[in-house]
mmCIF file of the N, C-alpha and C atoms, coordinates in Angstrom:
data_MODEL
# 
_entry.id   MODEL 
# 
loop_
_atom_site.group_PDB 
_atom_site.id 
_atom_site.type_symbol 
_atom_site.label_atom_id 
_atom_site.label_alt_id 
_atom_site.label_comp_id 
_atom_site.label_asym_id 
_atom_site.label_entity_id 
_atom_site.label_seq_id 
_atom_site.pdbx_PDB_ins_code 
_atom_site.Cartn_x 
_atom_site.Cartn_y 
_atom_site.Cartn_z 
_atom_site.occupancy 
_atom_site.B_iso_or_equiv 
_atom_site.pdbx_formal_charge 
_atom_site.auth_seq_id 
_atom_site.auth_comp_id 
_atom_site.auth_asym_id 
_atom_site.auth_atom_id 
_atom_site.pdbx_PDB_model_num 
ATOM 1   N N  . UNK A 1 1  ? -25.567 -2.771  14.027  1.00 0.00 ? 1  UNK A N  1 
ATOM 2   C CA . UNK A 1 1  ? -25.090 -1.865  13.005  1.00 0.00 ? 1  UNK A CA 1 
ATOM 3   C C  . UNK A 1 1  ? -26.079 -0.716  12.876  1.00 0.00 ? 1  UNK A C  1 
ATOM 4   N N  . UNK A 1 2  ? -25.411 0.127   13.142  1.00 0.00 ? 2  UNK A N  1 
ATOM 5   C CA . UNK A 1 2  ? -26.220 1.204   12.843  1.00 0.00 ? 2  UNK A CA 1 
ATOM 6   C C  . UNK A 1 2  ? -26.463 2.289   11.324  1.00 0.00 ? 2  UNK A C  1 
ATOM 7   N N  . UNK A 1 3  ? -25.427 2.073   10.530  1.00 0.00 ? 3  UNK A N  1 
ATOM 8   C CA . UNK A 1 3  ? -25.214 2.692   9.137   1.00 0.00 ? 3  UNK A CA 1 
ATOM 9   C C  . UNK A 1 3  ? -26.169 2.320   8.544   1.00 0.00 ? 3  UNK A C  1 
ATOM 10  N N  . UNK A 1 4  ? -25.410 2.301   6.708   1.00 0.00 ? 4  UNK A N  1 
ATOM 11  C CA . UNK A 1 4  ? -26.171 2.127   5.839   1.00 0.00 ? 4  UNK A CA 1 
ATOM 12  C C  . UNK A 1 4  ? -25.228 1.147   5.257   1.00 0.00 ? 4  UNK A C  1 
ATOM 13  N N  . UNK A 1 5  ? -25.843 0.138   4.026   1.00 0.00 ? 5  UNK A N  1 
ATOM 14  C CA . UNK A 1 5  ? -25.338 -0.556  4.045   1.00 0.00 ? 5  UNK A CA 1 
ATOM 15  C C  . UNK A 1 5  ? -25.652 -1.268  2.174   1.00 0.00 ? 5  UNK A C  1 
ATOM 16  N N  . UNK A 1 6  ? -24.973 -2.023  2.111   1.00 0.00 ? 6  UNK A N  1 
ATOM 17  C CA . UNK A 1 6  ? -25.288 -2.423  0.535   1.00 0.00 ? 6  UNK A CA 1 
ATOM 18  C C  . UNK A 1 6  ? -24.452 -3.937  0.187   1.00 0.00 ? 6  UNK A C  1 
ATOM 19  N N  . UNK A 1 7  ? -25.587 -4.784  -0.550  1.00 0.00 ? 7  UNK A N  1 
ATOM 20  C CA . UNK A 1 7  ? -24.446 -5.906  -0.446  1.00 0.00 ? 7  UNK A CA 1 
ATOM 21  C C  . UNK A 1 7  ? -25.012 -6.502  -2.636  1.00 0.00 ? 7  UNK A C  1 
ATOM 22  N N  . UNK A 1 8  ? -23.703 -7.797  -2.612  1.00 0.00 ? 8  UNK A N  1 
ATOM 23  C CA . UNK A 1 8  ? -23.516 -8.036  -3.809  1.00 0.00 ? 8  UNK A CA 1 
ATOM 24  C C  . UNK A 1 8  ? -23.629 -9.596  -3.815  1.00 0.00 ? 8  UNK A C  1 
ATOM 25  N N  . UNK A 1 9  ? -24.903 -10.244 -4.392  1.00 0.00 ? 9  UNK A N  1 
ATOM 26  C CA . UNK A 1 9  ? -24.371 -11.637 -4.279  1.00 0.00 ? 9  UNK A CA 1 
ATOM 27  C C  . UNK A 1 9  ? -23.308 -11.755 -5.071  1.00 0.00 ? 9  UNK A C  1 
ATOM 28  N N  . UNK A 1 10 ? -22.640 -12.831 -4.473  1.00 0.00 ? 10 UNK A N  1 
ATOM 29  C CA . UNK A 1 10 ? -20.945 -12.896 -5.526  1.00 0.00 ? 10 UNK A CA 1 
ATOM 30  C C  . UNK A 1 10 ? -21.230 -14.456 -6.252  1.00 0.00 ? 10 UNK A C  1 
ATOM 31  N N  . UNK A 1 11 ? -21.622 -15.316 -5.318  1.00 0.00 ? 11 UNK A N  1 
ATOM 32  C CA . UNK A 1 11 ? -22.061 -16.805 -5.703  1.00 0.00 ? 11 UNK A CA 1 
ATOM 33  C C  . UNK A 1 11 ? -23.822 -17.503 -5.095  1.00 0.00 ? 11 UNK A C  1 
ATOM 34  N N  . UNK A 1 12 ? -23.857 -18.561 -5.199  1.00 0.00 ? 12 UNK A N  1 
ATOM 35  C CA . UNK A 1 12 ? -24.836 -19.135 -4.392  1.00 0.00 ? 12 UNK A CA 1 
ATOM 36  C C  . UNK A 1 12 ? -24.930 -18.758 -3.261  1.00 0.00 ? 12 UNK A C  1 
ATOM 37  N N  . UNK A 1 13 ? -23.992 -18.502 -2.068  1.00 0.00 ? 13 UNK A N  1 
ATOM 38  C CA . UNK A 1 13 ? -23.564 -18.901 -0.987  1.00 0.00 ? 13 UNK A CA 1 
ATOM 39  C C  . UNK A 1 13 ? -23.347 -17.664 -0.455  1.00 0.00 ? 13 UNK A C  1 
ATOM 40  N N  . UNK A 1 14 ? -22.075 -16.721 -1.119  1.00 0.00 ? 14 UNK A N  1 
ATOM 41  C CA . UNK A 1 14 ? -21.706 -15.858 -0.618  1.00 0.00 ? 14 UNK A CA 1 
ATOM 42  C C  . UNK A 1 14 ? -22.109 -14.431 -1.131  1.00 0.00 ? 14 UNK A C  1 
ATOM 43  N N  . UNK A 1 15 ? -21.803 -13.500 -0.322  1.00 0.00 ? 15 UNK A N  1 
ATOM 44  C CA . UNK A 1 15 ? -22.246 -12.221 -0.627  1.00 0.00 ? 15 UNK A CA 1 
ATOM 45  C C  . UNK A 1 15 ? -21.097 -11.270 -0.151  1.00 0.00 ? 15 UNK A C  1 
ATOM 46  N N  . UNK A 1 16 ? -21.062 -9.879  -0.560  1.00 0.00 ? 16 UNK A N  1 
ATOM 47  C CA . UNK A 1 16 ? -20.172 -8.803  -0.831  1.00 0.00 ? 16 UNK A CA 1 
ATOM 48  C C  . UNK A 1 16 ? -20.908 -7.896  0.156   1.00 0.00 ? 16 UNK A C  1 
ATOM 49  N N  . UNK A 1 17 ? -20.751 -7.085  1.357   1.00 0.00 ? 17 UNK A N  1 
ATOM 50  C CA . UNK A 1 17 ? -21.362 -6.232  2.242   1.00 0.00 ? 17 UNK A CA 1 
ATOM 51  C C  . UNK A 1 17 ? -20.281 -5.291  2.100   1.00 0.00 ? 17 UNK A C  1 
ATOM 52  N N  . UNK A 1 18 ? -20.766 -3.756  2.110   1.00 0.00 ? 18 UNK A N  1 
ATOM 53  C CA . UNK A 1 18 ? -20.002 -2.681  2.328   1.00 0.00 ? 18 UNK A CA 1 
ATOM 54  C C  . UNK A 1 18 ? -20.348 -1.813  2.980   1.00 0.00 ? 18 UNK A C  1 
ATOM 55  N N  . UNK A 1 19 ? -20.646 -1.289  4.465   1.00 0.00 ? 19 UNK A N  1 
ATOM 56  C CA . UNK A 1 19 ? -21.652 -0.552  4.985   1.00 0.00 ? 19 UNK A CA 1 
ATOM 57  C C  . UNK A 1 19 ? -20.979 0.531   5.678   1.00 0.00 ? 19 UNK A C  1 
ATOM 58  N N  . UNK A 1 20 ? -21.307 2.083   6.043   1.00 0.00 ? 20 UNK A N  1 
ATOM 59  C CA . UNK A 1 20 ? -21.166 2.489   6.069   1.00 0.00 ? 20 UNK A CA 1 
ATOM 60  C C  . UNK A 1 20 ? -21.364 2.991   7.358   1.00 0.00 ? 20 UNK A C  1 
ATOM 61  N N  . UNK A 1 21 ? -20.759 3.227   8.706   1.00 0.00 ? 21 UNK A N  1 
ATOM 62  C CA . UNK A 1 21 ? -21.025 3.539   9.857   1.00 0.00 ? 21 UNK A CA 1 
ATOM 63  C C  . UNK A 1 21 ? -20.423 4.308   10.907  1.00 0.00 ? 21 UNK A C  1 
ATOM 64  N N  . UNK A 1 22 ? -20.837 4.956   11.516  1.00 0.00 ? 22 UNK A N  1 
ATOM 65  C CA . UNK A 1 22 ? -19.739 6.113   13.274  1.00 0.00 ? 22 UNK A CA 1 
ATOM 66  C C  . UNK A 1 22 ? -19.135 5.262   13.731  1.00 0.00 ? 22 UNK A C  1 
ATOM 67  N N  . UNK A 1 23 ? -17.990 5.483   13.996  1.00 0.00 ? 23 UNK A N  1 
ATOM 68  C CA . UNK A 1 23 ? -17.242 4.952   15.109  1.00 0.00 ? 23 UNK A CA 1 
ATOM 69  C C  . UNK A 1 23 ? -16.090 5.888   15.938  1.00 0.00 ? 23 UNK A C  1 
ATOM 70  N N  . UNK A 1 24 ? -16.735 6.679   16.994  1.00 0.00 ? 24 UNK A N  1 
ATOM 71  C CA . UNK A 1 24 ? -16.070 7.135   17.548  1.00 0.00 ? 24 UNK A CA 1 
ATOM 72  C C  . UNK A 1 24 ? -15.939 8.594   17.038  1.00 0.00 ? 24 UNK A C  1 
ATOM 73  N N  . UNK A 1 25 ? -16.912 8.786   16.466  1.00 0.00 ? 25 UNK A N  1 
ATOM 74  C CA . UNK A 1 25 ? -17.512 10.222  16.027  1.00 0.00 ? 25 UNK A CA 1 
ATOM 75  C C  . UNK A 1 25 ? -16.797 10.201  14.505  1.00 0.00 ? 25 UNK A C  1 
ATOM 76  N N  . UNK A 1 26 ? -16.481 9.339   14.314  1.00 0.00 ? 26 UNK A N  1 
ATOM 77  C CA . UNK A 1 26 ? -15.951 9.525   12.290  1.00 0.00 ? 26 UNK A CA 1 
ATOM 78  C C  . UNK A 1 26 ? -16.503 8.589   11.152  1.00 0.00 ? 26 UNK A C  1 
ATOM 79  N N  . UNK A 1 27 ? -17.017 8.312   10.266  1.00 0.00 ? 27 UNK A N  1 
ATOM 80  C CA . UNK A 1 27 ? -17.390 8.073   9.463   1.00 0.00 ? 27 UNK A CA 1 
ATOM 81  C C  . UNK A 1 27 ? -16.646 7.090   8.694   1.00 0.00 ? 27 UNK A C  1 
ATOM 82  N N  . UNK A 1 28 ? -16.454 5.393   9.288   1.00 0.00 ? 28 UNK A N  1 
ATOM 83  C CA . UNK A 1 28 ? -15.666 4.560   8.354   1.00 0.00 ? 28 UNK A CA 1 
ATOM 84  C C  . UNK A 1 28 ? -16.422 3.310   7.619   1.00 0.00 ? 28 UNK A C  1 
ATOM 85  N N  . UNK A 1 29 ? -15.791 3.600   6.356   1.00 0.00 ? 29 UNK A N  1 
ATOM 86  C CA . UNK A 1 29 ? -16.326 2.219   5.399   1.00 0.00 ? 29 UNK A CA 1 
ATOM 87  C C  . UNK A 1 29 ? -15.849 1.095   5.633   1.00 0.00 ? 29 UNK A C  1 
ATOM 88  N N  . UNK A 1 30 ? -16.881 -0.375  5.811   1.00 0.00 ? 30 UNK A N  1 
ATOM 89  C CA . UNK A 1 30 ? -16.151 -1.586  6.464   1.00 0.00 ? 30 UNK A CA 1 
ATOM 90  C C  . UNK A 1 30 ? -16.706 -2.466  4.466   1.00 0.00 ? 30 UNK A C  1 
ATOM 91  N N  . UNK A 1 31 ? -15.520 -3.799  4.159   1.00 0.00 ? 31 UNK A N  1 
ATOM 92  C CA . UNK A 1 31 ? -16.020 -3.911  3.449   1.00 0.00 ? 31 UNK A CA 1 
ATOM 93  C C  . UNK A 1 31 ? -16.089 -5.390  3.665   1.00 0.00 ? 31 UNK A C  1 
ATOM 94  N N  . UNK A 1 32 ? -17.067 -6.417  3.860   1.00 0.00 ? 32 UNK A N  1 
ATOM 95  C CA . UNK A 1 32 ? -16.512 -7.741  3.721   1.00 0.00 ? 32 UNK A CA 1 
ATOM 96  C C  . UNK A 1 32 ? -17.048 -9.189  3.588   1.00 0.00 ? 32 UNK A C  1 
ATOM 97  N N  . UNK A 1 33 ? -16.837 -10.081 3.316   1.00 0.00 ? 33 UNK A N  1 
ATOM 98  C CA . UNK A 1 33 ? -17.555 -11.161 2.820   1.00 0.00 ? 33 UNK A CA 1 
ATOM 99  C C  . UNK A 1 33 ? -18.326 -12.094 3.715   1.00 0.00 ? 33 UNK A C  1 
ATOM 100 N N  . UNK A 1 34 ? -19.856 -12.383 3.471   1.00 0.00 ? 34 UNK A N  1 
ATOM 101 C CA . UNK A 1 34 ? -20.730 -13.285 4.271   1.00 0.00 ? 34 UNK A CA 1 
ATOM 102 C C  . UNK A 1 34 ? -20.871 -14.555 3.710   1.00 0.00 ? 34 UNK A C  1 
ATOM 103 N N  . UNK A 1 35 ? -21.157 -15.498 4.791   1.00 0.00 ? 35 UNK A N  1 
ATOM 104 C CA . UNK A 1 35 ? -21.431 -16.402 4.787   1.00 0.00 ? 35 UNK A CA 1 
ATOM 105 C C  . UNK A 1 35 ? -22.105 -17.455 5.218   1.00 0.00 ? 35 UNK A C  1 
ATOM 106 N N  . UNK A 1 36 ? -23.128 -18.298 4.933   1.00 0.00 ? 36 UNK A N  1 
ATOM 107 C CA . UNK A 1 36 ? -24.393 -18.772 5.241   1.00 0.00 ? 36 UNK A CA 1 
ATOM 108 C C  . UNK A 1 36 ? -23.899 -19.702 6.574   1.00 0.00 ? 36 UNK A C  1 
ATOM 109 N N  . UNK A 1 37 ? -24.390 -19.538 8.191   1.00 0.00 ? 37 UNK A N  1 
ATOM 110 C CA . UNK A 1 37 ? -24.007 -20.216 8.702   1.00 0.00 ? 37 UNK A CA 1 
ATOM 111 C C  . UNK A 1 37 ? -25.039 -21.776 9.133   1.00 0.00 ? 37 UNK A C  1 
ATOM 112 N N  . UNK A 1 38 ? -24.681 -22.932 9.349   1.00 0.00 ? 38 UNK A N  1 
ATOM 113 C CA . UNK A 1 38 ? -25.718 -23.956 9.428   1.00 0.00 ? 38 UNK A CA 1 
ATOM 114 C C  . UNK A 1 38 ? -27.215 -23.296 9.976   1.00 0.00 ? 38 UNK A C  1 
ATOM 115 N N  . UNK A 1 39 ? -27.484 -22.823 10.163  1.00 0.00 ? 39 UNK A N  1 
ATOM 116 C CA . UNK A 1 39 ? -28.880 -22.231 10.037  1.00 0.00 ? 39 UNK A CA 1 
ATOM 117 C C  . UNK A 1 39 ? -29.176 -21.285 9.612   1.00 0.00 ? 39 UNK A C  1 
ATOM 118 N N  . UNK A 1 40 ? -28.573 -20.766 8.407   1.00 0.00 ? 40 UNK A N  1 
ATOM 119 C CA . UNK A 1 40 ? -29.111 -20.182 7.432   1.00 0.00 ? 40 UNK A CA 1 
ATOM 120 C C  . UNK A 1 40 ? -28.845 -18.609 7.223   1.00 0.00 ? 40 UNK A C  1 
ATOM 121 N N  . UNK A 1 41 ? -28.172 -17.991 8.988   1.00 0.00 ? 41 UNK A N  1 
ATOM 122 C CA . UNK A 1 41 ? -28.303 -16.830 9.531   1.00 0.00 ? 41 UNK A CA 1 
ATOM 123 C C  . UNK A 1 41 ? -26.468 -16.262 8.845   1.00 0.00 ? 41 UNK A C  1 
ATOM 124 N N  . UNK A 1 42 ? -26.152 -15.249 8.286   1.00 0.00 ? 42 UNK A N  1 
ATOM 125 C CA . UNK A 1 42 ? -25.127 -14.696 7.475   1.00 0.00 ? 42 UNK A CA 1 
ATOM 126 C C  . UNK A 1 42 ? -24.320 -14.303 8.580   1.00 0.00 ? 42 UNK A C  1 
ATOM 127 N N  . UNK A 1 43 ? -23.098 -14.232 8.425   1.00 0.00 ? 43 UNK A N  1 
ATOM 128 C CA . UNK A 1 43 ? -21.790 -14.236 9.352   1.00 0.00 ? 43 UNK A CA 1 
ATOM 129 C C  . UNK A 1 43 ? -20.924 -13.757 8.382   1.00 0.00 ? 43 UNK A C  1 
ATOM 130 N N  . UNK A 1 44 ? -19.516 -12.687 8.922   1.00 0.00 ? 44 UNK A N  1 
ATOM 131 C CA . UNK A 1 44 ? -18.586 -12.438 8.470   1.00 0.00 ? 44 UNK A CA 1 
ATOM 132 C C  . UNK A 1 44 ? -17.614 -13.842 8.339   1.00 0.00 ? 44 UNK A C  1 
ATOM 133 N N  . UNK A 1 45 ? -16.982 -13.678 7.146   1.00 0.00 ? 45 UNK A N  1 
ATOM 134 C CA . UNK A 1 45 ? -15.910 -15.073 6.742   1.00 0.00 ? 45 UNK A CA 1 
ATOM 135 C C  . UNK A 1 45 ? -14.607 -13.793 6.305   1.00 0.00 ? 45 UNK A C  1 
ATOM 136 N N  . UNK A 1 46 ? -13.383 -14.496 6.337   1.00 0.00 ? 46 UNK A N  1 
ATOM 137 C CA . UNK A 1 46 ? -12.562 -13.806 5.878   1.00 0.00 ? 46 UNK A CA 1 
ATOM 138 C C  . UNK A 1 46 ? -11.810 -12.261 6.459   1.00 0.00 ? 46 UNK A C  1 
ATOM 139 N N  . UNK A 1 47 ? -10.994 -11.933 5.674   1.00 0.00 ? 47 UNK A N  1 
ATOM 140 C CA . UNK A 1 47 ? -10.553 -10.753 6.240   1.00 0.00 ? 47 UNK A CA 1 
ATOM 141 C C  . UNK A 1 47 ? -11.481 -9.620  5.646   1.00 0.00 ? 47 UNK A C  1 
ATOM 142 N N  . UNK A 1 48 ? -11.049 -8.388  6.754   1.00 0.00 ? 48 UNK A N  1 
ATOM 143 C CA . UNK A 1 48 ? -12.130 -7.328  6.097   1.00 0.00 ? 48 UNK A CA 1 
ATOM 144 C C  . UNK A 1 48 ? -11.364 -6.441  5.617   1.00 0.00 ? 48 UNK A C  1 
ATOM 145 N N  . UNK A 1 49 ? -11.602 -5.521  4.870   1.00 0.00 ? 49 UNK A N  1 
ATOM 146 C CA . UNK A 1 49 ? -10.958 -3.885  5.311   1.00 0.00 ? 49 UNK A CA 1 
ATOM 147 C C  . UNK A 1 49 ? -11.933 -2.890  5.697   1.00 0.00 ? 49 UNK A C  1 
ATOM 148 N N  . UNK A 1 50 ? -11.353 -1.846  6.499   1.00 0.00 ? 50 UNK A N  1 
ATOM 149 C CA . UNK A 1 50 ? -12.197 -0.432  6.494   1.00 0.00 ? 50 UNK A CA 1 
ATOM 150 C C  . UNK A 1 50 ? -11.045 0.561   6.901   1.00 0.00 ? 50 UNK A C  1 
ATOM 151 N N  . UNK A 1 51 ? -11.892 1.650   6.673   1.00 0.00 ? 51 UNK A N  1 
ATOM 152 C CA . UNK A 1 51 ? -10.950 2.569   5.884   1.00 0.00 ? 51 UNK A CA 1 
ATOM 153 C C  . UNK A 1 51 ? -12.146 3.996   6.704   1.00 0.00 ? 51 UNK A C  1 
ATOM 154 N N  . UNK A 1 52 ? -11.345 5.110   6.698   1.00 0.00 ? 52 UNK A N  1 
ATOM 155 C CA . UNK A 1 52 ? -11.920 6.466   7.006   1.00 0.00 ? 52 UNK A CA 1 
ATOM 156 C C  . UNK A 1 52 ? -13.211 6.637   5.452   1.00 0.00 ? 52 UNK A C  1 
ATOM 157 N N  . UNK A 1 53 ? -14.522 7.089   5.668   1.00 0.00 ? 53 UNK A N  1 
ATOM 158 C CA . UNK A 1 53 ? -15.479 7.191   5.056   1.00 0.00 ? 53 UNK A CA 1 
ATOM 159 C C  . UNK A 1 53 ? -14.513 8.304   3.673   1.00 0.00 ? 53 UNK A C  1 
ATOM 160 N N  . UNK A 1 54 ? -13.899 9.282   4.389   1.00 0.00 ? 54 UNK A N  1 
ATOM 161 C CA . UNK A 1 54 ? -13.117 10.290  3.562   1.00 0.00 ? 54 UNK A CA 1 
ATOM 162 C C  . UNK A 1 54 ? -12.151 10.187  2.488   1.00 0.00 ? 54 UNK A C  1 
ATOM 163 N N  . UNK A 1 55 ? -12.024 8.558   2.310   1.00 0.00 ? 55 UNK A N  1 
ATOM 164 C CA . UNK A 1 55 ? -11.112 7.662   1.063   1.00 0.00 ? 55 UNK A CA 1 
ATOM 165 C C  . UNK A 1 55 ? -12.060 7.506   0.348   1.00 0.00 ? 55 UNK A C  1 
ATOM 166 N N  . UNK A 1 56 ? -13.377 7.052   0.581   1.00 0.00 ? 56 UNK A N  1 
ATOM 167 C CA . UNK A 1 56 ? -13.972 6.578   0.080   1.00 0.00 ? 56 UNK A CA 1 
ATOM 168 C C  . UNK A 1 56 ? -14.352 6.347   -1.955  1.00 0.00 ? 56 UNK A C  1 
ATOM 169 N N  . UNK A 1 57 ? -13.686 8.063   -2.065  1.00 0.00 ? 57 UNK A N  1 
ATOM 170 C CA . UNK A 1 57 ? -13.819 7.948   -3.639  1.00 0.00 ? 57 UNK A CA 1 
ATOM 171 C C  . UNK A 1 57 ? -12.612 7.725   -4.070  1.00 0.00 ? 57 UNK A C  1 
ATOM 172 N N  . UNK A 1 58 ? -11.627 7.685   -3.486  1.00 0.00 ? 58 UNK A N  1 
ATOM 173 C CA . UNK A 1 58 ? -10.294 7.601   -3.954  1.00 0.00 ? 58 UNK A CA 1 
ATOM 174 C C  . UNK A 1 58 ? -9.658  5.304   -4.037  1.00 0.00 ? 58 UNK A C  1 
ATOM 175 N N  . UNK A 1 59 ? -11.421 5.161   -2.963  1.00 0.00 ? 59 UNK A N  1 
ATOM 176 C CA . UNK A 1 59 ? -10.897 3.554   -3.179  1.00 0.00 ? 59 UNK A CA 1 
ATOM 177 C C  . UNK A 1 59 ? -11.966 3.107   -4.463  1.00 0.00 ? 59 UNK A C  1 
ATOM 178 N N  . UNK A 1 60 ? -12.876 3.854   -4.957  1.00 0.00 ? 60 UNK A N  1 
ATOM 179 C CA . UNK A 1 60 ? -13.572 3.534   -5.571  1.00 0.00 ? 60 UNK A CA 1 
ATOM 180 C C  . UNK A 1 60 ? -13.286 3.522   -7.009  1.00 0.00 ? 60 UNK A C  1 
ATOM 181 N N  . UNK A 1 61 ? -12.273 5.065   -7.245  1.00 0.00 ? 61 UNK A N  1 
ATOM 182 C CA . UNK A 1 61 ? -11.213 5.121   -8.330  1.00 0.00 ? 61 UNK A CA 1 
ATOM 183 C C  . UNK A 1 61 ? -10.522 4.230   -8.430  1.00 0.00 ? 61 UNK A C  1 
ATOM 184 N N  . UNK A 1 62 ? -9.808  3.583   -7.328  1.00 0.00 ? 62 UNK A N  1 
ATOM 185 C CA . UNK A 1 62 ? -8.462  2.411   -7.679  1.00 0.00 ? 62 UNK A CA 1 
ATOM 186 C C  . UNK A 1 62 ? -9.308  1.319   -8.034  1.00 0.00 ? 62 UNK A C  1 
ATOM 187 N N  . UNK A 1 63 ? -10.666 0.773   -7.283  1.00 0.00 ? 63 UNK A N  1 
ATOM 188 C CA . UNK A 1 63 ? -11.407 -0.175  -8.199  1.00 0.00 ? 63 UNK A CA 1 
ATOM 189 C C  . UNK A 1 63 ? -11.522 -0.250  -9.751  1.00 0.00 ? 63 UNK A C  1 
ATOM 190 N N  . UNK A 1 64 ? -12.106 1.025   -9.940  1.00 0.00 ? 64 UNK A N  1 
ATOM 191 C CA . UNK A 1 64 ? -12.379 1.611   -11.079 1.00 0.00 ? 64 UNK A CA 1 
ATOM 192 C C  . UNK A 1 64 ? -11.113 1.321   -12.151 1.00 0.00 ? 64 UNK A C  1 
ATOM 193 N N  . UNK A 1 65 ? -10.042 1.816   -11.861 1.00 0.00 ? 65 UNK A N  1 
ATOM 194 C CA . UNK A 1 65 ? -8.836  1.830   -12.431 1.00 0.00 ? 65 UNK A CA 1 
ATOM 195 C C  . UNK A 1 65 ? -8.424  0.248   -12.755 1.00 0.00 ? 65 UNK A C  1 
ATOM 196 N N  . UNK A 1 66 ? -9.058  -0.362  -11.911 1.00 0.00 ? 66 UNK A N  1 
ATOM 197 C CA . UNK A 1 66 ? -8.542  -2.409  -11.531 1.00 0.00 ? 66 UNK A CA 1 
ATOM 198 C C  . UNK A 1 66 ? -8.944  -2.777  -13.104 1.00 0.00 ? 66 UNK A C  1 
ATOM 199 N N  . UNK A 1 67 ? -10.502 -2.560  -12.752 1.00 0.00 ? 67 UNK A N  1 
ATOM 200 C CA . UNK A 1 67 ? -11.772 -2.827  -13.837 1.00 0.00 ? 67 UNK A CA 1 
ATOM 201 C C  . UNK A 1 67 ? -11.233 -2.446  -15.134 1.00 0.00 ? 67 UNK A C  1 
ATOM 202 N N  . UNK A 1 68 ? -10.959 -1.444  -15.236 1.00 0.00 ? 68 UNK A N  1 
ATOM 203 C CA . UNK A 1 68 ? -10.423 -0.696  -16.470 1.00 0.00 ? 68 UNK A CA 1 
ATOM 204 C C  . UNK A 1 68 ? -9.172  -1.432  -17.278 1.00 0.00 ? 68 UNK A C  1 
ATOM 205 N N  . UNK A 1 69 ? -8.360  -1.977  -16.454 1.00 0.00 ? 69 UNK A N  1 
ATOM 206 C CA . UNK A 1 69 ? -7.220  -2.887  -16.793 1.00 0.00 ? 69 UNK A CA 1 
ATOM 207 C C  . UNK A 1 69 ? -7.442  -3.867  -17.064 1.00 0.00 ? 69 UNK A C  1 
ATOM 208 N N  . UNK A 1 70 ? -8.656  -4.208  -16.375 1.00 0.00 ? 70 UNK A N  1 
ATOM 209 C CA . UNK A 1 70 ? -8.995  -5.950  -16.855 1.00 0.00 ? 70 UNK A CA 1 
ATOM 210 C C  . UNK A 1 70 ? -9.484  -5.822  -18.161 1.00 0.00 ? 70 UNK A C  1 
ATOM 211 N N  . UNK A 1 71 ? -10.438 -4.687  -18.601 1.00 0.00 ? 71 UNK A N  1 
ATOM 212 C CA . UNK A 1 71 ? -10.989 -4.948  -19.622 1.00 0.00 ? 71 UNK A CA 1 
ATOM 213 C C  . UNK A 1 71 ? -10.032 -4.528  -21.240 1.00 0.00 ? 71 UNK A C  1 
ATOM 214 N N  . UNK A 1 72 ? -9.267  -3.916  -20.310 1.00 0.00 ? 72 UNK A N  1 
ATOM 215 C CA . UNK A 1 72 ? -8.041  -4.215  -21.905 1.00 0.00 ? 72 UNK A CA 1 
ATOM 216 C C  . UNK A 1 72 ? -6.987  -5.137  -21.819 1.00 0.00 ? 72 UNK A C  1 
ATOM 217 N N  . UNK A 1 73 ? -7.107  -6.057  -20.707 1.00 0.00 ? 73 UNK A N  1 
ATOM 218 C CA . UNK A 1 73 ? -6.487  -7.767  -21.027 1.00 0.00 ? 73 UNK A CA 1 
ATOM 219 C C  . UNK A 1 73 ? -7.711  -8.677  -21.728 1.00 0.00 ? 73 UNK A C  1 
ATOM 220 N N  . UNK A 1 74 ? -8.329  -8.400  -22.030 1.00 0.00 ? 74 UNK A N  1 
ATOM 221 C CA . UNK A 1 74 ? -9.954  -9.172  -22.469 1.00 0.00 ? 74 UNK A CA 1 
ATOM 222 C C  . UNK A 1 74 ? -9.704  -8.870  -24.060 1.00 0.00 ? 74 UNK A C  1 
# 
């Protein structure tokens, strides 16, 4: 990997990676969940998404927007 990169523990175990990297001369965000493999070393689990780097605030809004809904079912 060559990007940049940022992660979230979610539990004991697992973690949240979102990193940021070229592929093919464009700029796409990958986003997706790790997991501890018998020796200890982190591995992708699950499905991923990625997306053109150029969504990037428009997926961060629909998060945003998620969050926002949850907290007026609370």
């Amino acid at each position: 990997m060559s990007g940049t990169f940022s992660e979230k523990q979610l539990n004991a175990r697992e973690r949240l990676r979102c990193e940021r990297d070229t592929r093919e001369g464009k700029s796409v965000v990958r986003i997706f969940r790790l997991k501890p493999t018998a020796t200890g070393t982190l591995r992708p689990a699950g499905p991923q998404i990625e997306f053109a780097a150029k969504h990037l605030a428009g997926v961060i809004a629909m998060l945003h927007g998620l969050q926002e809904s949850e907290a007026g079912n609370e």
